[in-house]
C-alpha positions as CSV (number, residue, x, y, z in Angstrom):
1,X,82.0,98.0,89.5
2,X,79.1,97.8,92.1
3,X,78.0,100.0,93.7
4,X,79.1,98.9,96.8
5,X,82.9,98.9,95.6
6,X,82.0,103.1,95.4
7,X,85.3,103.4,97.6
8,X,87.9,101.4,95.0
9,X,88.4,104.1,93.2
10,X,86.6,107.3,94.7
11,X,87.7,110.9,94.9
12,X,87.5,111.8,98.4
13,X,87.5,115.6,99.1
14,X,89.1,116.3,102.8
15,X,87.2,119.4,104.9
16,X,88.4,120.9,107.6
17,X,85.6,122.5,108.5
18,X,87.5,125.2,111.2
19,X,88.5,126.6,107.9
20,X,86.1,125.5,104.5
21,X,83.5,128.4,104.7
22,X,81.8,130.6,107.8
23,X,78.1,130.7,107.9
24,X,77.7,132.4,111.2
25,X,80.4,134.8,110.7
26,X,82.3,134.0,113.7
27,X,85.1,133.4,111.8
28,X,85.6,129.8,112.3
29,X,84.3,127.7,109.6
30,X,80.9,125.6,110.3
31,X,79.0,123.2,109.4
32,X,76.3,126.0,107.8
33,X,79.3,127.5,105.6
34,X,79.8,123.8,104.1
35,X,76.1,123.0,103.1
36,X,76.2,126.3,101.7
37,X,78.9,125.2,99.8
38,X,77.7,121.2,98.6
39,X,77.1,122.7,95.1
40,X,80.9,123.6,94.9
41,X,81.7,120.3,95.5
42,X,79.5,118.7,93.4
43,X,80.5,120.8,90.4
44,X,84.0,119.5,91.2
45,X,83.2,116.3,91.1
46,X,84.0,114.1,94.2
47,X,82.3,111.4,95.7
48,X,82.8,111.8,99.4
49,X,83.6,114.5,101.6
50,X,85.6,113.3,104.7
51,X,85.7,115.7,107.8
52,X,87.9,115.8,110.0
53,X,86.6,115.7,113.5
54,X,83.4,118.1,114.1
55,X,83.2,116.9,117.6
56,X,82.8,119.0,121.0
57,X,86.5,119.4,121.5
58,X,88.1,122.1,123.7
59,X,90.3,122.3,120.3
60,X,93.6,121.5,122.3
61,X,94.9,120.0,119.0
62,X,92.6,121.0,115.7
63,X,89.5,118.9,117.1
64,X,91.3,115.9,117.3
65,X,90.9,115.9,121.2
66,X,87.4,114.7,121.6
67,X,85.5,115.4,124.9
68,X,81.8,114.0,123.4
69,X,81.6,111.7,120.1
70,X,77.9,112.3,120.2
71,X,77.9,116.3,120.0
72,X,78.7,118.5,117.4
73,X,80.9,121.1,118.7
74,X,79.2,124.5,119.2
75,X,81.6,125.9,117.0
76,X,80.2,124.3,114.2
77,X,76.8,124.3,114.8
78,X,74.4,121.5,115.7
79,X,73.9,117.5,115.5
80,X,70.7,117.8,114.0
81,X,72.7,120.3,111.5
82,X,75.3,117.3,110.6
83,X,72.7,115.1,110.1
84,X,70.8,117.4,107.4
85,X,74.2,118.1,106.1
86,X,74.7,114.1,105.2
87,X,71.4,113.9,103.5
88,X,71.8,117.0,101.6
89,X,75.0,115.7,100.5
90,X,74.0,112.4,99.7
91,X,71.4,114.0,97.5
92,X,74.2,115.5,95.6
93,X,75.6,112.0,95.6
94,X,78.3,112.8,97.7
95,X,78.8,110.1,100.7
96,X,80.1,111.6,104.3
97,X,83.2,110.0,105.9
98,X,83.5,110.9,109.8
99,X,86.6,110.9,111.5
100,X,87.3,108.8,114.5
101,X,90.0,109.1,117.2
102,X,90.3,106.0,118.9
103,X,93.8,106.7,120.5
104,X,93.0,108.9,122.8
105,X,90.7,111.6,124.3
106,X,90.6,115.2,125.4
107,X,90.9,116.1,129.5
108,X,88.1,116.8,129.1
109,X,85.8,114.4,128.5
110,X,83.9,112.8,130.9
111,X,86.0,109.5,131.5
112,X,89.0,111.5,132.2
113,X,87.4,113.8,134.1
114,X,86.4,110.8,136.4
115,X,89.4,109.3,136.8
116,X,91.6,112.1,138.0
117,X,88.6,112.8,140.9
118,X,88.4,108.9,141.6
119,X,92.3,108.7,142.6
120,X,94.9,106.1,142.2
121,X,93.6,102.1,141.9
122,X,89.9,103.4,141.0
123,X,88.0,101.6,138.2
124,X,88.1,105.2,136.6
125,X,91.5,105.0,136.2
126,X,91.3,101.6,134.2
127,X,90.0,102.9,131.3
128,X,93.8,105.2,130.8
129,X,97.2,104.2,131.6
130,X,97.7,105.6,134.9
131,X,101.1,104.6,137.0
132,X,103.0,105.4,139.6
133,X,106.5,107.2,138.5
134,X,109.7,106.0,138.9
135,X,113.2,107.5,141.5
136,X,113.2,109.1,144.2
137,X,109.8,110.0,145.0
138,X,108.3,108.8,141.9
139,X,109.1,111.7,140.2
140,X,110.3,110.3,137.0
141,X,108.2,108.9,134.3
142,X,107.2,105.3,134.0
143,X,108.7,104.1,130.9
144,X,111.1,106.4,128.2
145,X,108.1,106.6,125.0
146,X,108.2,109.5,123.0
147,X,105.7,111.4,121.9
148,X,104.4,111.6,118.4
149,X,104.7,115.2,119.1
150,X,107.9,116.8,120.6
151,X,107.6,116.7,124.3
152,X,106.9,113.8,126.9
153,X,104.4,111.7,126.6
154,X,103.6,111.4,130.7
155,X,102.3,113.9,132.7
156,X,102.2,113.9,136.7
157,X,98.5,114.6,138.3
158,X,98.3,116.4,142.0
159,X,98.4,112.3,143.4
160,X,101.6,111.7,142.2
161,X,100.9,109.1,139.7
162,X,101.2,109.7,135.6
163,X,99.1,109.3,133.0
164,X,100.2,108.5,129.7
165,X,99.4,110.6,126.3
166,X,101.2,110.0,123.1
167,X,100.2,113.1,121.6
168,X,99.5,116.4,123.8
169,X,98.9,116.3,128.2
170,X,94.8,117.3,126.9
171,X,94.9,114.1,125.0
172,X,95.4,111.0,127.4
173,X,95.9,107.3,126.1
174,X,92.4,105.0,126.3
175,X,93.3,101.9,127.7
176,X,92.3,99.4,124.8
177,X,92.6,96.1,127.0
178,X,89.7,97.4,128.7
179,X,86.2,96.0,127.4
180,X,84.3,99.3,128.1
181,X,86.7,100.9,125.3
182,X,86.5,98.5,123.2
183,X,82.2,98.7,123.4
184,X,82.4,102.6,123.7
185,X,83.7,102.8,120.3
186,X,81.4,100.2,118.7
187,X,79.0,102.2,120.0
188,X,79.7,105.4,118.6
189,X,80.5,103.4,114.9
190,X,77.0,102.8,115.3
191,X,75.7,105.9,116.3
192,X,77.6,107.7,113.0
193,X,76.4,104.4,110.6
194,X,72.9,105.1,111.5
195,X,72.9,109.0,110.6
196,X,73.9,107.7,107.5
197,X,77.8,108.3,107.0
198,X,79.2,105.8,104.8
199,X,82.8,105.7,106.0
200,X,84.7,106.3,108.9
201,X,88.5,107.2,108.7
202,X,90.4,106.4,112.0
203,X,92.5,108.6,113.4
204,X,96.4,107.1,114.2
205,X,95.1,103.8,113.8
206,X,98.6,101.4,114.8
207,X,99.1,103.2,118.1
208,X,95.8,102.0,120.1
209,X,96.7,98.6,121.8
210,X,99.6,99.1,124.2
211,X,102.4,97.2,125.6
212,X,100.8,95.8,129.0
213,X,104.0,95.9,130.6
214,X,104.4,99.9,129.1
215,X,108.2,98.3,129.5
216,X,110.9,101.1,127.8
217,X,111.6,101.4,124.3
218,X,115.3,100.3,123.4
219,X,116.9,101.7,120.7
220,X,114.3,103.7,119.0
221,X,112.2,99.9,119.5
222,X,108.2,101.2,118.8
223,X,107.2,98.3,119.2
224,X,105.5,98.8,122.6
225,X,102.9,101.1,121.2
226,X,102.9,100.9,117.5
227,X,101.5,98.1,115.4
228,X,100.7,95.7,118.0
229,X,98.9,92.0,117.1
230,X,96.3,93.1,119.1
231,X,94.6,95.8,116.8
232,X,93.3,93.2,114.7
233,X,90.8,91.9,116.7
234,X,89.6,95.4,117.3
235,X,89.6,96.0,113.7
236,X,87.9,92.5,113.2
237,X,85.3,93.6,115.2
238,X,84.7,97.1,113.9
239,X,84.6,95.5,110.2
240,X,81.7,93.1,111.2
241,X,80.0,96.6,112.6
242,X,80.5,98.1,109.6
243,X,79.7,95.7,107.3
244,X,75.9,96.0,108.5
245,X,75.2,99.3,107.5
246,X,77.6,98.3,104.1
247,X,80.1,101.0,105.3
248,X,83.5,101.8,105.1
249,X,86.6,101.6,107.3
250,X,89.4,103.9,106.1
251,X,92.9,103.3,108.4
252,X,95.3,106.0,109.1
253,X,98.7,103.9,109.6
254,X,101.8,104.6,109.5
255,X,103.3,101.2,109.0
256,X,106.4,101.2,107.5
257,X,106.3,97.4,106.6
258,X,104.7,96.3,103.8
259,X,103.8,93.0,104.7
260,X,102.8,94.7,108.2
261,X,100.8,97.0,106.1
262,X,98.8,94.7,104.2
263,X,97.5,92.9,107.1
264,X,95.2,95.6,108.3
265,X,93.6,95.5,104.9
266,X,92.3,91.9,104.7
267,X,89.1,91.2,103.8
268,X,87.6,90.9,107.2
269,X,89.9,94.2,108.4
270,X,89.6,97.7,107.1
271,X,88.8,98.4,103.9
272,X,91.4,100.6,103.0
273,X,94.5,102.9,104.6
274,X,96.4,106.0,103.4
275,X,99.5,106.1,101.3
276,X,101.7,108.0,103.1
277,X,105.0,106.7,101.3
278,X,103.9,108.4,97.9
279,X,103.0,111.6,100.3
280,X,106.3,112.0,101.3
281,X,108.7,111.2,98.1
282,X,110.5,113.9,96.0
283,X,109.3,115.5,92.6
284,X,111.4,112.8,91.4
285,X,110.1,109.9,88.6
286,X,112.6,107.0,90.0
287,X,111.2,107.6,93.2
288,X,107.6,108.0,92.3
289,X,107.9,105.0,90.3
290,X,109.4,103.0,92.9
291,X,106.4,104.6,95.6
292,X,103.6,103.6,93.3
293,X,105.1,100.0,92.1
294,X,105.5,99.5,96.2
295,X,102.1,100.1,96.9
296,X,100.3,98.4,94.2
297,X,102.3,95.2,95.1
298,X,101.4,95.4,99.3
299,X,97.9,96.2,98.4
300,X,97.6,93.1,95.8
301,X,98.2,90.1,98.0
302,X,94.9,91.3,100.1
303,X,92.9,92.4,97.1
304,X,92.5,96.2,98.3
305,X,92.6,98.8,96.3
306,X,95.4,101.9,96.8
307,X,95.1,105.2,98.0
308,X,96.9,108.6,96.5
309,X,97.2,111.7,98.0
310,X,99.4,114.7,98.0
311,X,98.6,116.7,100.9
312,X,96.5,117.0,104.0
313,X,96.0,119.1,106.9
314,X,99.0,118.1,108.9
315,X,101.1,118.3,105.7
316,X,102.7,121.3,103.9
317,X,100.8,122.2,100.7
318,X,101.8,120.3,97.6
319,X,102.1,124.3,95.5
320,X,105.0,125.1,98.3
321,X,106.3,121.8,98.5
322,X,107.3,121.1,94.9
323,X,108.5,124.4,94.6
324,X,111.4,123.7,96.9
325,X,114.8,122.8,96.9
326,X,114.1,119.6,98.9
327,X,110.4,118.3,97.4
328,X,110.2,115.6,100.3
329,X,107.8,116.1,102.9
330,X,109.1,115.1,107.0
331,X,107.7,116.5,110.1
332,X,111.1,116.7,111.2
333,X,112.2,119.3,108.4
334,X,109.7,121.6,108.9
335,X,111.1,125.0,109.3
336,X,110.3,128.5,109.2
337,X,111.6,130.5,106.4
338,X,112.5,128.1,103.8
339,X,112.6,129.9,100.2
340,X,110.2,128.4,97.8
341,X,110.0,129.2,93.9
342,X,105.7,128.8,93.9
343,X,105.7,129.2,90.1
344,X,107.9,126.0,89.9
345,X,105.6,124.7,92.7
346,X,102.4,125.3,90.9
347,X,103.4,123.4,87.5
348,X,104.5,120.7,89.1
349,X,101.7,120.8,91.7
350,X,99.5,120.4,88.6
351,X,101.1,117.8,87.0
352,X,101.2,115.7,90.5
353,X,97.1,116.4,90.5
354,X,96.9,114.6,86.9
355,X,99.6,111.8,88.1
356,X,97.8,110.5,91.2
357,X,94.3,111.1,89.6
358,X,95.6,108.7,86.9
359,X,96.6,106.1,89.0
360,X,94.4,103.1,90.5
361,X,93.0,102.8,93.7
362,X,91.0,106.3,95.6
363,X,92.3,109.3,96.1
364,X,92.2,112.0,98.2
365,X,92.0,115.7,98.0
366,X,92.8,118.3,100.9
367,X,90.7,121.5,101.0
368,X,92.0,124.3,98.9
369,X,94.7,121.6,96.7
370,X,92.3,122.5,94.1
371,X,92.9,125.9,94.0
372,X,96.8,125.8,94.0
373,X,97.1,127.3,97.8
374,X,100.7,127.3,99.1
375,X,101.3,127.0,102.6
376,X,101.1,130.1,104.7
377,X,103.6,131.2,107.3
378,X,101.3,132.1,110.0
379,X,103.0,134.9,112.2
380,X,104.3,133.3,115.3
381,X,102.0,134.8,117.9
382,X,99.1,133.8,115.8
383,X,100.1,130.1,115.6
384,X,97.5,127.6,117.3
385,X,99.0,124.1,116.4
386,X,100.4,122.4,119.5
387,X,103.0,120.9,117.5
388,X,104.9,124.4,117.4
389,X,105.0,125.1,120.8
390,X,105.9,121.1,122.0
391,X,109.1,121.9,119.8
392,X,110.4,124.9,121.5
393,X,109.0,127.6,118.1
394,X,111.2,125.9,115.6
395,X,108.7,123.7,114.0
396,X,106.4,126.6,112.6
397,X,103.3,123.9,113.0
398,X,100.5,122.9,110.8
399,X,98.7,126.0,110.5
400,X,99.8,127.1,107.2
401,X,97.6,124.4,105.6
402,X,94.7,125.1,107.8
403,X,94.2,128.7,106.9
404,X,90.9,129.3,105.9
405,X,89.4,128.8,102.2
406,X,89.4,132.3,100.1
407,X,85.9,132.0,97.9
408,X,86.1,135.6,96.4
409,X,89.0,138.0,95.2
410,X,87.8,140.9,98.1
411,X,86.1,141.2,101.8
412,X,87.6,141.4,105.1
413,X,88.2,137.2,104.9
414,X,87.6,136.8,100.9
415,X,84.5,135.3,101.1
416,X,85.2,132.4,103.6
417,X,82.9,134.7,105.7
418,X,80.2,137.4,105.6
419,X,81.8,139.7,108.4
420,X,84.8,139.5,111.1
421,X,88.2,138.4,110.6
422,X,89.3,134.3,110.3
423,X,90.2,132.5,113.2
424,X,94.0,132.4,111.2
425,X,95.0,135.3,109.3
426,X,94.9,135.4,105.2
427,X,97.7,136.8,103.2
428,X,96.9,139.9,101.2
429,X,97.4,138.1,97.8
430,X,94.8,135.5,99.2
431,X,92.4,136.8,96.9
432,X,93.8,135.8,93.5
433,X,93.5,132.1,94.3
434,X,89.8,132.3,95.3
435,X,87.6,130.1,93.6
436,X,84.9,132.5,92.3
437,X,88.2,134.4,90.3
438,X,89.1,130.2,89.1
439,X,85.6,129.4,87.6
440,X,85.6,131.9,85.4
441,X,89.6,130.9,84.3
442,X,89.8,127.8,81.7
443,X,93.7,127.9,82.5
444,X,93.0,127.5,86.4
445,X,93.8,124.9,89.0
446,X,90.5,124.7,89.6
447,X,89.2,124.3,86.0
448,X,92.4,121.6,85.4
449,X,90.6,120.0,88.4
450,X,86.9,120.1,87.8
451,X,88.0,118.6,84.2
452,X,90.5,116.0,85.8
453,X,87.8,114.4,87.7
454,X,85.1,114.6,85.2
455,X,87.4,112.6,82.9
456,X,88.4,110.4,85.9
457,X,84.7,109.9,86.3
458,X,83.3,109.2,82.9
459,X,86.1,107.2,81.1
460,X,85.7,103.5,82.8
461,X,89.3,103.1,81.7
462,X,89.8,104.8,85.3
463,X,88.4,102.0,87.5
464,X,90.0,98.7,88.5
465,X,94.1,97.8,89.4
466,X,95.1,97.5,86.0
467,X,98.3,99.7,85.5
468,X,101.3,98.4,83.2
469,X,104.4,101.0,82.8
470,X,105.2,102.0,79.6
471,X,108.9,103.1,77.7
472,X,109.8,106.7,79.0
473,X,113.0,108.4,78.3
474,X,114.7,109.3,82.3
475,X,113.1,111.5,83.9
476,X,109.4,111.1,83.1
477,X,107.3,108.0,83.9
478,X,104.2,106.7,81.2
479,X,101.7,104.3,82.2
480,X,98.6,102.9,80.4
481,X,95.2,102.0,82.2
482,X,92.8,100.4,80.7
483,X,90.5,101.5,77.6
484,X,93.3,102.8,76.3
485,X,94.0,105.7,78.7
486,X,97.7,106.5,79.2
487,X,99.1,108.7,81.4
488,X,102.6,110.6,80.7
489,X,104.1,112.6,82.9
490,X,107.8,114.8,82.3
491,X,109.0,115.1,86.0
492,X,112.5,116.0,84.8
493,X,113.7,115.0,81.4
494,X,116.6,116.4,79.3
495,X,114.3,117.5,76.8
496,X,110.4,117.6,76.5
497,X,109.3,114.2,76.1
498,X,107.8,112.8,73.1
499,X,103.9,111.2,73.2
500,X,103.2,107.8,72.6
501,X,100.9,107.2,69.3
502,X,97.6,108.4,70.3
503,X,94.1,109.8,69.1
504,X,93.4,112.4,71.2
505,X,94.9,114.2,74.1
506,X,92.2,114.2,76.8
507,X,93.8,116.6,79.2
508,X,97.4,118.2,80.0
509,X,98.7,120.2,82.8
510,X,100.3,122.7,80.7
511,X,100.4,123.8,77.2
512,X,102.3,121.1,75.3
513,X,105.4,122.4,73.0
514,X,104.9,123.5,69.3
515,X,105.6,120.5,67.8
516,X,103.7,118.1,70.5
517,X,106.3,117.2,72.8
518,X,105.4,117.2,76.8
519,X,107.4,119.9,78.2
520,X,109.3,119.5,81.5
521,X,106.9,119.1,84.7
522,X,103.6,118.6,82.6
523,X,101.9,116.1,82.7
524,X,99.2,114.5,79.5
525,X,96.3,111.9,80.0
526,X,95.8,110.6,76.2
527,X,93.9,108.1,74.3
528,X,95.7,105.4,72.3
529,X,92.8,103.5,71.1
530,X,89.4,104.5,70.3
531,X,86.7,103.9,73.6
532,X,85.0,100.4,74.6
């Protein structure tokens, strides 16, 4: 592999930097608490570190409603700071992927700001989708589009006309038919590529270009705002940007199509786009099988490679998610109180971490996965996340993923930082996952971790697309890479499941049985064959 290809089959570590480590103790997580904390990552062993949005944002929805893309947000400290930061990692050899929200922006930034003072039929305006309401009065929306949150997705402005936002009222809709857009983001591409990130992920990537006629959605039709022909071009052009400063474009899209899917990912389009089918399955091997064998097969016609991951911060924590009756993950199911048996969450948790490390492509690892955190059940007058209040309280939100790192096993916020409480509360048992107590623990999630992607990064067996499926009783799923690497994992067999011939086990999730046998959700990377 060249060294170019770095992003075929990287281990990309996700920080949320609200909640990695506090340098200022503030208690909100900056960009001083994560250079303080490059060595951790390095010791773990990933390649990149992807942030999520460190821009000055009025924080309306996690960061992700951007009022300056060339201004670190106070917050977090400094862009002179996020510059030394990208050096310092890459020093480490750990490449930075910024995040980039293209959909939309916050209220407040500057555009916006314009174009509510400059008044109906201004040029201001024509960089949103601003229109005049429908009924008596225009006091009914435009068209019937609904939100990616719960809620509308048009809000009325003192002048009587609407503007539209598919997410919250602070984040308004760009206007992508309009050139300045279009050149504002190439812009800012080039602003990031030349402080040398080597990726950038892109925030809701399918919903940019709009419907000119914003006509209604009939029968649950998205096709007015979602996956339009005319991203490509955009993406076409942003690839061409990219490509001179040999970076990466990394789509967020939800595109249920696989064929749809796969044409965001040619080779003069983005480079590669999350997995969020095998996110959202069940602890269940038909169902894994049939996730993975799906996306190796979209991803082949265009020659890119995959993507795995098992959690991020909009998603519940794999520990509490496996540990449930239902082991799916949907937005829509989200719901305070449900029980969770986080012994049963935690095996299997571990065996997903050996699954999707063994599988070809990149992958993807959310803050704190590595240390086995479940999700937290943030107390409802503490929860920030729009996402709970746009649903009347009964979605509890995203905030029990976000809740910030514990580094040690005491201190007012375990370590994350030196004085003050977090900007979300910790649990009291917070302090028996932190990683200090983990390093010093061979059986840990983080030790099963740090030695996961150690052998993921030394065996070669681990790069390229080669997978072929081997004989597994039902129940558990075996596959062989090349090298002679084999993965086998026991999601739910009858009885522990017998090994394949072999000459050494390189690495299982849990003690195998007495006499060899994988027990049930465990899973066992071995080698049939002795090393190239």
């Amino acid at each position: 592999m060249v060294a170019d290809d770095w992003w075929r089959s990287a281990a990309i570590y996700q920080v949320y930097v609200r909640s990695f480590a506090d340098g200022d103790g503030d208690g909100t997580g900056d960009l001083a608490g994560v250079r303080a904390r490059l060595s951790y990552l390095a010791e773990l062993g990933v390649d990149a570190i992807w942030f999520t949005p460190w821009y000055r944002s009025p924080l309306a929805d996690g960061g992700y409603d951007v009022a300056d893309y060339r201004a670190i947000d106070p917050a977090f400290g400094t862009l002179a700071e996020a510059e030394k930061l990208i050096a310092e990692a890459r020093d480490l050899g750990i490449r930075t992927i910024v995040d980039v929200v293209p959909n939309h922006v916050s209220d407040q930034h500057p555009w916006f700001q314009a174009a509510l003072a400059a008044g109906p039929g201004s040029p201001e305006r024509e960089l949103f989708h601003f229109r005049p309401g429908r009924g008596p009065d225009g006091a009914l929306p435009p068209n019937n589009w609904p939100s990616q949150f719960s809620g509308s997705t048009w809000t009325r402005v003192p002048d009587g006309e609407w503007y539209l936002h598919l997410f919250t009222a602070q984040q308004p809709d760009l206007n992508w038919a309009h050139p300045a857009v279009r050149q504002e983001h190439e812009d800012v591409l080039r602003f990031w590529f030349q402080r040398g990130a080597a990726g950038v992920r892109i925030d809701s990537a399918a919903l940019l270009a709009k419907d000119p006629r914003l006509a209604d959605a009939v029968d649950g039709d998205e096709s007015g705002y979602v996956d339009r022909d005319e991203l490509h071009d955009i993406y076409r052009a942003w690839r061409a940007i990219a490509d001179e400063y040999d970076g990466v474009l990394i789509g967020e899209l939800w595109v249920p199509d696989p064929e749809r899917f796969a044409r965001y990912l040619r080779p003069d389009e983005l480079h590669t786009a999350f997995n969020f089918d095998f996110l959202t399955r069940p602890w269940d091997a038909a169902e894994l099988r049939a996730s993975i064998d799906r996306t190796l097969a979209y991803h082949a016609p265009v020659g890119a490679p995959a993507t795995w991951v098992l959690c991020n911060h909009d998603v519940t924590r794999t520990v509490t998610r496996y540990g449930r009756a239902d082991t799916r993950f949907d937005f829509a199911a989200k719901r305070f109180g449900t029980p969770t048996d986080l012994p049963l969450g935690l095996r299997r948790a571990r065996a997903a971490a050996l699954l999707s490390l063994a599988l070809p492509g990149a992958v993807y690892l959310y803050q704190g996965e590595e240390l086995g955190l479940p999700e937290v059940e943030v107390a409802r007058d503490r929860i920030e996340d729009p996402m709970h209040f746009r649903s009347g309280g009964v979605d509890p939100g995203r905030d029990g993923c976000r809740v910030p790192l514990p580094w040690s096993a005491h201190g007012v916020s375990y370590g994350f930082g030196n004085s003050g409480e977090p900007w979300l509360p910790q649990p009291a048992d917070w302090g028996t996952y932190a990683a200090e107590e983990q390093e010093a623990d061979p059986a840990s999630m983080l030790s099963l971790y740090r030695s996961a992607l150690q052998e993921r990064g030394s065996q070669p067996g681990f790069e390229g697309a080669e997978l072929s499926w081997l004989s597994a009783p039902e129940g558990a799923l075996a596959f062989a890479r090349a090298d002679g690497l084999v993965c086998v994992v026991n999601l739910g067999a009858a009885e522990a499941v017998q090994l394949p011939p072999h000459e050494l086990v390189l690495l299982t999730s849990a003690a195998l049985d007495d006499d060899g046998r994988l027990p049930r959700d465990t899973a066992a990377w071995l080698r049939t064959a002795p090393a190239a």
